[in-house]
C-alpha positions, -999 to +999 in steps of 0.1 A: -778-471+240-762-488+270-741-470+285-754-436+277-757-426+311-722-432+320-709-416+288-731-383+298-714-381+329-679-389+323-679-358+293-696-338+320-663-342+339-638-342+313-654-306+295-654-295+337-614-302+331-614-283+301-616-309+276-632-301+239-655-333+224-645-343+189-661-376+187-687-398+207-690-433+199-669-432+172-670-469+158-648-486+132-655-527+130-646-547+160-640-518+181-654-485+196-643-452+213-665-441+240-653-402+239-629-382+217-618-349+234-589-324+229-570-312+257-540-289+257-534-303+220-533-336+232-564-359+216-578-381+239-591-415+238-613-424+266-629-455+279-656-454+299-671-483+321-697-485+345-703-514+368-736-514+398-712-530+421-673-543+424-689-579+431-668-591+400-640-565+402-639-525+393-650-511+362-614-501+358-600-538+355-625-544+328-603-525+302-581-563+294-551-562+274-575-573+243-595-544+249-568-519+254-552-535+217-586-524+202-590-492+212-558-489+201-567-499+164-596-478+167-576-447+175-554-457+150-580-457+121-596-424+138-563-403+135-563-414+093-596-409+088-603-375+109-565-360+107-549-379+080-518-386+097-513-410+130-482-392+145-505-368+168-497-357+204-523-383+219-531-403+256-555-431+264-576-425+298-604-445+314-631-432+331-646-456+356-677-453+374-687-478+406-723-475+407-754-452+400-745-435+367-755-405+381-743-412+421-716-434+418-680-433+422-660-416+390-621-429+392-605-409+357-570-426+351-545-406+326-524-418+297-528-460+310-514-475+279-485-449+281 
Protein backbone atom coordinates (compact mmCIF):
# COMPACT_ATOMS: atom_id res chain seq x y z
CA UNK A 1 0.00 0.00 0.00
CA UNK A 2 1.60 3.34 -0.89
CA UNK A 3 1.67 5.31 1.51
CA UNK A 4 1.58 3.03 4.46
CA UNK A 5 4.54 4.34 5.93
CA UNK A 6 3.40 7.84 6.19
CA UNK A 7 -0.06 6.71 7.39
CA UNK A 8 1.91 4.67 10.30
CA UNK A 9 3.55 7.66 11.42
CA UNK A 10 1.10 10.35 11.15
CA UNK A 11 -1.46 7.95 13.71
CA UNK A 12 1.66 7.53 15.67
CA UNK A 13 1.43 11.38 16.33
CA UNK A 14 -2.11 11.93 16.32
CA UNK A 15 -2.78 8.82 19.18
CA UNK A 16 0.63 10.79 20.98
CA UNK A 17 -2.12 13.88 20.95
CA UNK A 18 -4.64 11.81 22.31
CA UNK A 19 -6.58 10.95 19.34
CA UNK A 20 -8.73 7.50 19.18
CA UNK A 21 -8.62 5.65 15.41
CA UNK A 22 -12.04 4.86 14.14
CA UNK A 23 -11.25 4.24 10.54
CA UNK A 24 -8.07 3.77 8.30
CA UNK A 25 -8.46 3.98 4.63
CA UNK A 26 -11.82 4.18 4.69
CA UNK A 27 -12.79 4.30 0.93
CA UNK A 28 -16.18 5.10 -0.78
CA UNK A 29 -15.83 5.41 -4.94
CA UNK A 30 -13.74 8.24 -6.13
CA UNK A 31 -12.48 9.16 -2.92
CA UNK A 32 -10.56 8.01 0.23
CA UNK A 33 -9.85 9.01 3.95
CA UNK A 34 -6.41 8.33 5.04
CA UNK A 35 -7.26 8.31 9.05
CA UNK A 36 -10.48 8.63 11.12
CA UNK A 37 -9.82 9.58 14.77
CA UNK A 38 -11.86 10.97 17.63
CA UNK A 39 -10.67 13.76 19.64
CA UNK A 40 -12.37 15.55 22.42
CA UNK A 41 -15.73 14.42 20.61
CA UNK A 42 -14.68 15.98 17.60
CA UNK A 43 -14.26 13.22 14.58
CA UNK A 44 -11.43 13.84 12.50
CA UNK A 45 -10.78 13.62 8.96
CA UNK A 46 -7.15 13.52 8.13
CA UNK A 47 -5.11 13.70 5.05
CA UNK A 48 -1.97 12.53 4.91
CA UNK A 49 0.75 13.24 2.23
CA UNK A 50 4.27 12.47 1.90
CA UNK A 51 6.61 13.96 -0.61
CA UNK A 52 10.92 12.84 -0.83
CA UNK A 53 11.53 16.47 -1.54
CA UNK A 54 9.67 20.06 -1.95
CA UNK A 55 11.24 20.08 -5.63
CA UNK A 56 7.47 20.39 -6.91
CA UNK A 57 6.02 22.14 -3.80
CA UNK A 58 5.05 20.72 -0.04
CA UNK A 59 3.09 17.88 0.52
CA UNK A 60 0.81 20.26 2.16
CA UNK A 61 -0.15 22.18 -1.25
CA UNK A 62 -0.99 18.92 -2.71
CA UNK A 63 -4.44 18.84 -0.91
CA UNK A 64 -6.20 21.04 -4.24
CA UNK A 65 -9.50 22.40 -3.88
CA UNK A 66 -10.70 19.09 -5.96
CA UNK A 67 -9.22 17.06 -3.45
CA UNK A 68 -10.42 18.87 -0.46
CA UNK A 69 -14.28 18.61 -2.29
CA UNK A 70 -13.68 14.80 -2.06
CA UNK A 71 -12.71 14.24 1.12
CA UNK A 72 -15.44 16.10 1.76
CA UNK A 73 -17.95 13.72 0.09
CA UNK A 74 -16.20 11.01 1.56
CA UNK A 75 -16.67 12.25 5.10
CA UNK A 76 -20.02 12.93 4.11
CA UNK A 77 -20.98 9.33 3.15
CA UNK A 78 -18.70 8.08 6.33
CA UNK A 79 -20.88 10.03 8.97
CA UNK A 80 -24.35 8.12 7.25
CA UNK A 81 -22.95 5.03 7.02
CA UNK A 82 -20.91 4.80 10.47
CA UNK A 83 -23.22 7.34 12.60
CA UNK A 84 -26.33 7.71 10.68
CA UNK A 85 -26.59 11.25 10.81
CA UNK A 86 -24.10 14.03 9.11
CA UNK A 87 -24.62 16.85 11.74
CA UNK A 88 -21.56 15.64 14.05
CA UNK A 89 -18.95 17.91 15.83
CA UNK A 90 -16.20 17.26 13.01
CA UNK A 91 -12.61 19.14 11.52
CA UNK A 92 -10.55 18.32 8.55
CA UNK A 93 -6.56 18.24 9.25
CA UNK A 94 -3.61 17.33 7.08
CA UNK A 95 -0.79 15.75 8.06
CA UNK A 96 2.23 16.45 5.84
CA UNK A 97 5.41 14.85 5.90
CA UNK A 98 8.70 16.34 3.71
CA UNK A 99 10.81 13.49 3.35
CA UNK A 100 11.83 9.99 4.88
CA UNK A 101 8.61 8.55 6.23
CA UNK A 102 10.24 7.72 9.09
CA UNK A 103 12.90 11.02 9.36
CA UNK A 104 11.22 13.51 7.62
CA UNK A 105 9.54 16.70 8.56
CA UNK A 106 5.72 16.14 10.02
CA UNK A 107 3.74 19.68 9.56
CA UNK A 108 -0.06 18.65 11.19
CA UNK A 109 -2.47 21.60 10.17
CA UNK A 110 -6.07 21.76 12.10
CA UNK A 111 -9.60 22.22 10.86
CA UNK A 112 -8.14 23.60 6.92
CA UNK A 113 -11.48 23.51 5.29
CA UNK A 114 -12.97 25.32 8.42
Amino acid sequence: MKGAGAEDRALAHLLRLGHELLERNYRIPGGELDLITCHGGVIVFTEVKQRRSGAYGTPLESVTPRKAALLQRAALQYLIRAHGREDLACRFDVIGILGSETGGHLTHLENVFG
